[in-house]
Structures are given as structure tokens and as C-alpha cells.
N, CA, C and O of each residue as an XYZ file, in Angstrom:
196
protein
N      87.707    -55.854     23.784
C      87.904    -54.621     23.054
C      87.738    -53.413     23.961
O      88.186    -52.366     23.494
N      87.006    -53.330     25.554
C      86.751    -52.031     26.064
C      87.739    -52.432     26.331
O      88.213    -52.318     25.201
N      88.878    -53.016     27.143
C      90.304    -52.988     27.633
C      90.958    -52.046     26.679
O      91.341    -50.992     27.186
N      91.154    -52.199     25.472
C      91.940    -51.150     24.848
C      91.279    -50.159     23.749
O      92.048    -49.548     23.007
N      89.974    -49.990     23.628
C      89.645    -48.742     23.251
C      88.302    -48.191     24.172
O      87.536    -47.356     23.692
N      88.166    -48.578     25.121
C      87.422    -48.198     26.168
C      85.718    -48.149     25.746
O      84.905    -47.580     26.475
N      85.213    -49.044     24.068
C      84.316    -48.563     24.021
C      83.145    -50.001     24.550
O      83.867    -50.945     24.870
N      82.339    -50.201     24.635
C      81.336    -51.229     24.735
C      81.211    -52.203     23.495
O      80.720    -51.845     22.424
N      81.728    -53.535     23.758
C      80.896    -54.111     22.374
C      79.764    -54.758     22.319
O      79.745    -55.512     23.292
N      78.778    -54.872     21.681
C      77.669    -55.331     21.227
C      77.448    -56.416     20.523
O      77.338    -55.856     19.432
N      77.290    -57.582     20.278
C      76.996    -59.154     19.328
C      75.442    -59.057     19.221
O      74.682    -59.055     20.189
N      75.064    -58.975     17.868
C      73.692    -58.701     17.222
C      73.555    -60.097     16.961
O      74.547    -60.821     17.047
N      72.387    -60.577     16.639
C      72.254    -61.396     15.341
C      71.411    -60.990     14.252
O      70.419    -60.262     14.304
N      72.024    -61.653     13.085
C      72.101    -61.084     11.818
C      71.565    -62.376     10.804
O      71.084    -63.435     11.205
N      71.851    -61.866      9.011
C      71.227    -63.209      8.574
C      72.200    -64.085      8.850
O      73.138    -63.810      9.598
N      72.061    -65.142      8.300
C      72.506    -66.415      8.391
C      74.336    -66.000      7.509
O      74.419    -65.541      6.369
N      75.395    -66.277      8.289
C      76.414    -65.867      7.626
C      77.274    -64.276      7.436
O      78.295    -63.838      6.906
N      76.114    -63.794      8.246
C      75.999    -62.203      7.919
C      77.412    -61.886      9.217
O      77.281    -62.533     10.257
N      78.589    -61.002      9.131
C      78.970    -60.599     10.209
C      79.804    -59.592     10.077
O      80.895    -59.654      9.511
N      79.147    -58.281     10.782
C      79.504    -56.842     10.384
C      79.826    -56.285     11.621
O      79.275    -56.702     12.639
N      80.877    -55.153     11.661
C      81.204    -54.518     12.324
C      80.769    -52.864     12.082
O      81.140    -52.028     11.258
N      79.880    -52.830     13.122
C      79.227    -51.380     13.279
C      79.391    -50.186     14.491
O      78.617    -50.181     15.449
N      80.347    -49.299     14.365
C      80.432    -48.452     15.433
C      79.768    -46.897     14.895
O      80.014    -46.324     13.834
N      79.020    -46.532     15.808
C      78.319    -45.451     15.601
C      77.649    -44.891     14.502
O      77.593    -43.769     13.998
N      76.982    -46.379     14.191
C      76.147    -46.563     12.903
C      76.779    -46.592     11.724
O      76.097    -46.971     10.772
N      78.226    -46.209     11.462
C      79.227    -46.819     10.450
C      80.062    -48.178     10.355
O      80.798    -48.731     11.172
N      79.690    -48.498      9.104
C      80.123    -49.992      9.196
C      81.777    -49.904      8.918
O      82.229    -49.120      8.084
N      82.609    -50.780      9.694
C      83.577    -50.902      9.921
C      84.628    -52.056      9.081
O      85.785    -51.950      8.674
N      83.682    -53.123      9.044
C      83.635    -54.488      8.318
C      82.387    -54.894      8.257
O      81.399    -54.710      8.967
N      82.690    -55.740      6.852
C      81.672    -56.548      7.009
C      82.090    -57.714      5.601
O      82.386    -57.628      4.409
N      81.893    -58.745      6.610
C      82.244    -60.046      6.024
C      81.810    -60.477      4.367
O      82.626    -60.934      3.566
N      80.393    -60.229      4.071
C      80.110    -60.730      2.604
C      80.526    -59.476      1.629
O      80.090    -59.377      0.482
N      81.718    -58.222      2.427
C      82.266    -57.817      0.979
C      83.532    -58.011      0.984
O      84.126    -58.044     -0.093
N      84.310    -58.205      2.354
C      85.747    -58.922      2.258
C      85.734    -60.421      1.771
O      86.657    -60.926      1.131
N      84.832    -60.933      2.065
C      84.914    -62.794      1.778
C      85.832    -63.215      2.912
O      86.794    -63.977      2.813
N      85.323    -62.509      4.171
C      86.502    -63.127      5.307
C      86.063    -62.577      6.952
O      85.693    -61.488      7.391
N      86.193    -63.270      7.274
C      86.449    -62.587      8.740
C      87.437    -61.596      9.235
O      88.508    -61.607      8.628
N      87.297    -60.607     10.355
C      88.393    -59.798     10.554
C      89.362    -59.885     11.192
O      88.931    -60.282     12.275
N      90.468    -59.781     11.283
C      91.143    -59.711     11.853
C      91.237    -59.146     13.399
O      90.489    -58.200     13.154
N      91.596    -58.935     14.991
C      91.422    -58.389     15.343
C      91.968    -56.859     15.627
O      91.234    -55.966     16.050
N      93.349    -56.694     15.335
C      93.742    -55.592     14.963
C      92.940    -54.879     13.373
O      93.133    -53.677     13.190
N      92.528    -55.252     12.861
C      92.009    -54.386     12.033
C      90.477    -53.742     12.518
O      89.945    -52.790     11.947
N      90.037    -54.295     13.407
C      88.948    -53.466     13.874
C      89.497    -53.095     15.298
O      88.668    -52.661     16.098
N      90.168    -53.158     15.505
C      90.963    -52.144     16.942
C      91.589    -50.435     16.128
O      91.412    -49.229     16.296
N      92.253    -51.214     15.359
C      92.674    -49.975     14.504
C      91.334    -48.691     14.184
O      91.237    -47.480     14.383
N      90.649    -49.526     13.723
C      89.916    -48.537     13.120
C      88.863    -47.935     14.287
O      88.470    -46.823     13.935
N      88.338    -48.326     15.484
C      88.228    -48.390     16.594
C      88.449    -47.115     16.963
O      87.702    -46.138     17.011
N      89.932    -47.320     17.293
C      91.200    -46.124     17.600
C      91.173    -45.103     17.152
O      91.509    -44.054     17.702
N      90.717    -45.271     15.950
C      90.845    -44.003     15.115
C      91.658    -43.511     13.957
O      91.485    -42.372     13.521
């Protein structure tokens, strides 16, 4: 992901199942309210801006 939006990513661990996408303390995704994993263009997108 720094290749094309130049920012740093981070892998937390979380609860059990738990997997959220957090940039600058706003959540981006997060898995137990989609019922899914993300896509990777959808968190590039939003990334981007």
C-alpha cells in the first residue's frame, strides 16, 4: 500500500476475528459490520482520498 499511496501500514492485533481498517484514527473498514473482508481497492480508494 506505501507503493501507491505513499502512506505506512500498520497490522495490530485485535479480538479474535476482529479486522479493521484505521487511518488517522478513522475507521475505514471494518469487518464485523460489512460481514466480509475488504477488498483491496476499496481501501486504496479511500486511502487516496
Amino acid at each position: 500500500m506505501k507503493k501507491q499511496t505513499g502512506i505506512d501500514v500498520t497490522i495490530a492485533a485485535g479480538k479474535v476475528g476482529q479486522f479493521d481498517v484505521v487511518a488517522d484514527g478513522k475507521l475505514l473498514f471494518s469487518k464485523q459490520k460489512e460481514g466480509r473482508f475488504p477488498e483491496e481497492s476499496e481501501v486504496l480508494s479511500q486511502l487516496a482520498g
